[in-house]
VOGU-3710 file (C-alpha; in Angstrom, 3 decimals, decimal comma):
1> xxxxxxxxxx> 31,384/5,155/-10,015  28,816/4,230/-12,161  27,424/5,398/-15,825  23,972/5,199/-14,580  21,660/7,947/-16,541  19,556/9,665/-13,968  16,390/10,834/-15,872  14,189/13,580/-15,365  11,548/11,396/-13,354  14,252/10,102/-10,944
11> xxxxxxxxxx> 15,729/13,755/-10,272  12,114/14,942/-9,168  12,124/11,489/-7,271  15,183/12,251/-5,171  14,660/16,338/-4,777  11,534/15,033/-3,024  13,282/12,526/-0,909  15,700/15,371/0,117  12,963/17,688/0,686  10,913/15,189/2,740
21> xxxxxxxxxx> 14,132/14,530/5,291  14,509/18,490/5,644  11,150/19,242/5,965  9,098/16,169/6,756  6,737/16,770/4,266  5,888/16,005/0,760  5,686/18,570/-1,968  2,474/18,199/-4,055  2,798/14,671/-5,915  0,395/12,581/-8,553
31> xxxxxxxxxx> -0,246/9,636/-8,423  2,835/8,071/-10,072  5,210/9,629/-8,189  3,855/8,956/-5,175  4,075/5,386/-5,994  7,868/5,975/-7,092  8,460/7,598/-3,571  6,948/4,879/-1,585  9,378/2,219/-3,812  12,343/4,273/-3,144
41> xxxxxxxxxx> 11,221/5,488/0,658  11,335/1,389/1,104  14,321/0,895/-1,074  16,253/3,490/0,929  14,693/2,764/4,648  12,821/5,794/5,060  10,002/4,377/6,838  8,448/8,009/7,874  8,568/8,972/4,139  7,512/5,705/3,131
51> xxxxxxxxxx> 3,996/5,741/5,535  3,512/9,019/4,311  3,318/7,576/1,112  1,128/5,599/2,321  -1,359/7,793/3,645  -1,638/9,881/0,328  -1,819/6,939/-1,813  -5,044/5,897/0,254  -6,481/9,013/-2,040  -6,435/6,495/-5,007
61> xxxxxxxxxx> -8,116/3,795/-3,629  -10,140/3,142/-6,789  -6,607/1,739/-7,548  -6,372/-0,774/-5,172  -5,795/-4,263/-7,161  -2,777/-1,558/-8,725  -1,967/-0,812/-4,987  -2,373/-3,820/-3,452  0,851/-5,152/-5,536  3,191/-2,594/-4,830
71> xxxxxxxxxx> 1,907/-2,606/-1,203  3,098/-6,345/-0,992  6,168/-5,706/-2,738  6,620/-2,715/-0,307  5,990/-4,542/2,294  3,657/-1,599/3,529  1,503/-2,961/6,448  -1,193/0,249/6,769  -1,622/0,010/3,061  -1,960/-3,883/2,767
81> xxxxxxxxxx> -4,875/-3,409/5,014  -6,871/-0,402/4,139  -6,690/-1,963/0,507  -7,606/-5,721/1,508  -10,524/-4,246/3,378  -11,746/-2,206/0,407  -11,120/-5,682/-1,673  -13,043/-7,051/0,100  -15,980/-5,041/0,083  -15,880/-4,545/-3,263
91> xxxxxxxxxx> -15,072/-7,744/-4,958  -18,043/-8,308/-6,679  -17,524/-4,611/-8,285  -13,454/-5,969/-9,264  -13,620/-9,656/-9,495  -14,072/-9,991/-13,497  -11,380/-6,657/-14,027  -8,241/-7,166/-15,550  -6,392/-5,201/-13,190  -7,567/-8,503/-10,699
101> xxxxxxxxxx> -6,594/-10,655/-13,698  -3,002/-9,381/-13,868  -2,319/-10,278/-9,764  -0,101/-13,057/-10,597  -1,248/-16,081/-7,947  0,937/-15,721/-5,400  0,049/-12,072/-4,991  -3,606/-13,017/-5,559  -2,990/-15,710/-2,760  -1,354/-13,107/-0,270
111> xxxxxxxxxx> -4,145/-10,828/-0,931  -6,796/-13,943/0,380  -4,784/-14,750/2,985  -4,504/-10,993/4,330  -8,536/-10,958/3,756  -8,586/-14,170/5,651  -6,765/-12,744/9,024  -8,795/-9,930/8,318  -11,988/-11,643/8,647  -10,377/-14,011/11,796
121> xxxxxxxxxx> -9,582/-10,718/13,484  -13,272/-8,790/13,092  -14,919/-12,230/14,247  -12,577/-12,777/17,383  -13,258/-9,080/18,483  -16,954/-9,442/17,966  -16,817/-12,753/19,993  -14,932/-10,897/22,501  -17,900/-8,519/22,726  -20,800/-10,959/22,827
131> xxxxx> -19,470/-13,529/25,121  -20,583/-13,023/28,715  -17,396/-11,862/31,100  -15,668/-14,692/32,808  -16,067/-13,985/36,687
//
């Protein structure tokens, strides 16, 4: 046993953990918790919970150099690419922000290289579509 000091936040954090794994759903969260959910939904292997977090963290996209870090340190696959996507299509709107100043470079560098497949993926299906059928 432990002296660990369980605070207010982390009570709420597990009572919606609980209530997620009897219910399958998530009580009304902000922002913040949501992101404390998805940590601990990971932490704890609760993949259902954790790509539920997923889903309602999309609401906050305006976040997404935030995002995009916990979503690599989440390993959280659906995230990682809505946000890269909206990176990309937006980086002359966040490319002089400190939020994109404060990716330390290998997180930076993860977030080119998912932009990168991204980019290798749309071409190869559009290729796909132009090329003539092979008979």
């Amino acid at each position: 046993m432990t002296n660990e000091l369980i605070t207010d936040n982390e009570l709420q954090k597990f009572k919606q953990i609980l209530v997620f794994i009897l219910t399958g759903s998530v009580e009304q969260c902000d922002y913040d918790m949501l992101k404390k959910l998805l940590t601990a939904a990971d932490k704890y292997d609760v993949p259902t919970l954790k790509l539920t977090c997923e889903h309602y963290l999309l609401r906050y996209i305006k976040n997404a150099v935030e995002l995009i870090q916990l979503a690599l340190l989440s390993n959280t696959k659906f995230l990682e690419t809505h946000l890269t996507t909206f990176i990309k299509f937006h980086i002359k709107k966040i490319k002089n922000t400190k939020e994109l100043r404060s990716l330390s470079q290998e997180d930076l560098n993860k977030v080119l290289e998912l932009i990168e497949k991204r980019e290798t993926f749309e071409s190869s299906i559009i290729q796909s579509f132009s090329s003539p059928p092979k008979t």
